[in-house]
N, C-alpha and C positions, 0 to 999 in steps of 0.2 A: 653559547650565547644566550639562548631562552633560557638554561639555569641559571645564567647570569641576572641575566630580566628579571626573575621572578624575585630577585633577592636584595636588588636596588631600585632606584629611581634614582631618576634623573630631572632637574628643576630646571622650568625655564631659562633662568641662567647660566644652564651648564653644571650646574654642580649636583657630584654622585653624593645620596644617602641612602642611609638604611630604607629598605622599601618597608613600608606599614605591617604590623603582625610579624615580621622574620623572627624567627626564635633562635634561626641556629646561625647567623651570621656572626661570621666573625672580630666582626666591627662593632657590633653592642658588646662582646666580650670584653674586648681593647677601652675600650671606652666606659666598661661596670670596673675595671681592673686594671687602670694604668700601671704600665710601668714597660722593663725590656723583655722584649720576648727573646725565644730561644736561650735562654740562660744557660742550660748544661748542654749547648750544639756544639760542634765541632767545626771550627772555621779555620781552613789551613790554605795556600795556596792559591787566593785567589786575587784575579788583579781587575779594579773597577773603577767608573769616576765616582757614582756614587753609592753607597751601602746604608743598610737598614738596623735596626738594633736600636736605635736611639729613643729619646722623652720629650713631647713638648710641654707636660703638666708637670704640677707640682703635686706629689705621691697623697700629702696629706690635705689641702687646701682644694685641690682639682683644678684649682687655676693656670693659665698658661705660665711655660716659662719663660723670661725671654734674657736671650738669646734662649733657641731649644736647647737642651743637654744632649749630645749624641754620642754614641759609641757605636761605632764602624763596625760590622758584624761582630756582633756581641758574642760571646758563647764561652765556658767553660775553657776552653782551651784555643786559641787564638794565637796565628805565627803563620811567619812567612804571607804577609798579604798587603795588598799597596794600595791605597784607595788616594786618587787625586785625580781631579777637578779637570787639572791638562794633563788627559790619556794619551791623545793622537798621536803627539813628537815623542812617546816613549817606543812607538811600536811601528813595524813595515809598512804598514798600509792597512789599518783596521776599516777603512769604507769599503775597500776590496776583499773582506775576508783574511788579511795576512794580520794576524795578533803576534806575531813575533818580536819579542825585547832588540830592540838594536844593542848592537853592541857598546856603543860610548855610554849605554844607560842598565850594562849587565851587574856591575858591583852594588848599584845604590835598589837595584829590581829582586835579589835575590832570586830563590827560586818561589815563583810563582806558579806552577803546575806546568802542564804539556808547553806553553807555550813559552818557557823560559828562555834564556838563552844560550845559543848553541853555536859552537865556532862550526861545525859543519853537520848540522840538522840532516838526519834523514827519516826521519819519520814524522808528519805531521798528524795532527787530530782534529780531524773532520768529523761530526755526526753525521749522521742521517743514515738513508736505507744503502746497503750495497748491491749493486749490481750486477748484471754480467761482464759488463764491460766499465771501462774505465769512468768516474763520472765527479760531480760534485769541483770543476777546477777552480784553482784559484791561482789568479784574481780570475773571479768570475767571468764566463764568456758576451759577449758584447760592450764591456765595461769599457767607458771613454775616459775614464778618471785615475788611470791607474801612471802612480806614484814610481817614477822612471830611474830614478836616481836611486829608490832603496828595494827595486824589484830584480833581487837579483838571483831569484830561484821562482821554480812552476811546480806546482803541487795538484794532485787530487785526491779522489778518495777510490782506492784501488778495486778492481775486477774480482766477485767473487768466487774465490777459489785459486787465486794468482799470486804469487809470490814475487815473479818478473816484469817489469813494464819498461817498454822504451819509450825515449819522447822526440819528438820530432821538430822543430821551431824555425822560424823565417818569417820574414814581412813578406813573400810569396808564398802564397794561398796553393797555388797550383804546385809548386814543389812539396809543399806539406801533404797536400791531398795525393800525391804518386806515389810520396815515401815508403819504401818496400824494403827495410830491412837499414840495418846497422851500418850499411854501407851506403846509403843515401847520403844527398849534398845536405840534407838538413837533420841528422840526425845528430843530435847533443849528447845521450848519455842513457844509462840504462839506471832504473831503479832495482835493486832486486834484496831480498831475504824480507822482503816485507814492508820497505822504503817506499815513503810516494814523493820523493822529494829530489828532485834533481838541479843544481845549478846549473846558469847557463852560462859563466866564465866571460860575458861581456858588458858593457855598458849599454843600455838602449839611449835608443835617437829619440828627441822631442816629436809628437806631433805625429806620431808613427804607429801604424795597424801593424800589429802583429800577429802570424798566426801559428796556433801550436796542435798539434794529438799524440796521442797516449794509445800505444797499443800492447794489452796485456799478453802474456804468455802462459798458455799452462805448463802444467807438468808434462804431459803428452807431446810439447810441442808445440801446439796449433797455438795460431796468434788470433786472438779479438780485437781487429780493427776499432780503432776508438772515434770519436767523432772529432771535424776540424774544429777547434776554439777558436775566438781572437779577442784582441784586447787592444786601445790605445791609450796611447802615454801620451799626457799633460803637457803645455808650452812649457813648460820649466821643469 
């Protein structure tokens, strides 16, 4: 943020410009050199509402253009990527972390990278750090917004060093929190060879807590206790 500071201003109306003296911003660049950036990148795979690469000047003139002239990730070599405006109803539940292609929208989505679509997904792609134990779930744990109708699997980002993980789920809390093994009342389904991704094979109820954990396995055996999630699903 303070390299940021040092390199813009900000005007009482809100609006960012080059801050005074910058030499090495990249914004006097764009602006001594209009035109598209990234020319010879590689843009393969990716699905977004909106993308960058386009022109609001005219090359010789420096004048605006109007309409701007855009090209959706520009680059030398370009395929497979979906840029539109209405994201939401293409995918599971992108406010909850679920980016997944539904499937009435797999033919026209192509593939689009990790999050393509899959008749029976088992491995999802979560960033961030790994753990020791199970972590990163999704839909995210406290979320009251999650999408009931097209939430039809639990995922996380799996226990470092783990290959096995079981999951446990119920609108009881306390049965999830006892849950001791594969034979428990609330035991769904095991993840393993590398999978964080297990279906729950029912419909959820509107209006309803749910709650769920993940506990890793190692090679050895011993199980890592994962922590209780929970999540509620939407009047509709």
């Amino acid at each position: 943020k303070q390299w940021y500071q040092r390199r813009v201003a900000i005007t009482a109306g809100g609006t960012v410009r080059q801050f005074p003296g910058c030499s090495l911003c990249l914004w006097r660049h764009v602006r001594e050199n209009p035109g598209e950036m990234n020319a010879h990148s590689v843009a393969t795979n990716n699905l977004a509402d909106i993308a960058s690469g386009g022109r609001k000047y005219n090359f010789e003139t420096g004048k605006p253009l109007r309409p701007p002239q855009t090209w959706p990730l520009h680059g030398e070599i370009v395929e497979n990527n979906k840029v539109t405006p209405d994201l939401k109803h293409l995918l599971h539940d992108p406010d909850n972390s679920d980016f997944r292609v539904l499937r009435k929208f797999a033919d026209s989505m192509g593939d689009i990278g990790p999050y393509r679509y899959q008749e029976k997904m088992t491995e999802y792609w979560i960033p961030g750090r790994i753990l020791y134990k199970p972590s990163s779930p999704v839909p995210p744990t406290h979320s009251t917004t999650v999408n009931r109708v097209n939430r039809d699997a639990l995922m996380w980002l799996n226990a470092w060093g783990c290959s096995k993980h079981h999951l446990y789920f119920s609108y009881d809390k306390e049965m999830v929190s006892n849950a001791s093994g594969i034979e428990s009342d609330s035991y769904v389904g095991t993840a393993d060879e590398g999978g964080n991704v297990v279906y729950l094979g029912e419909e959820l109820e509107t209006l309803v807590t749910y709650y769920w954990r993940v506990d890793a396995v190692r090679e050895d055996g011993v199980v890592i206790r994962g922590d209780v999630w929970d999540f509620t699903t939407l009047g509709y």
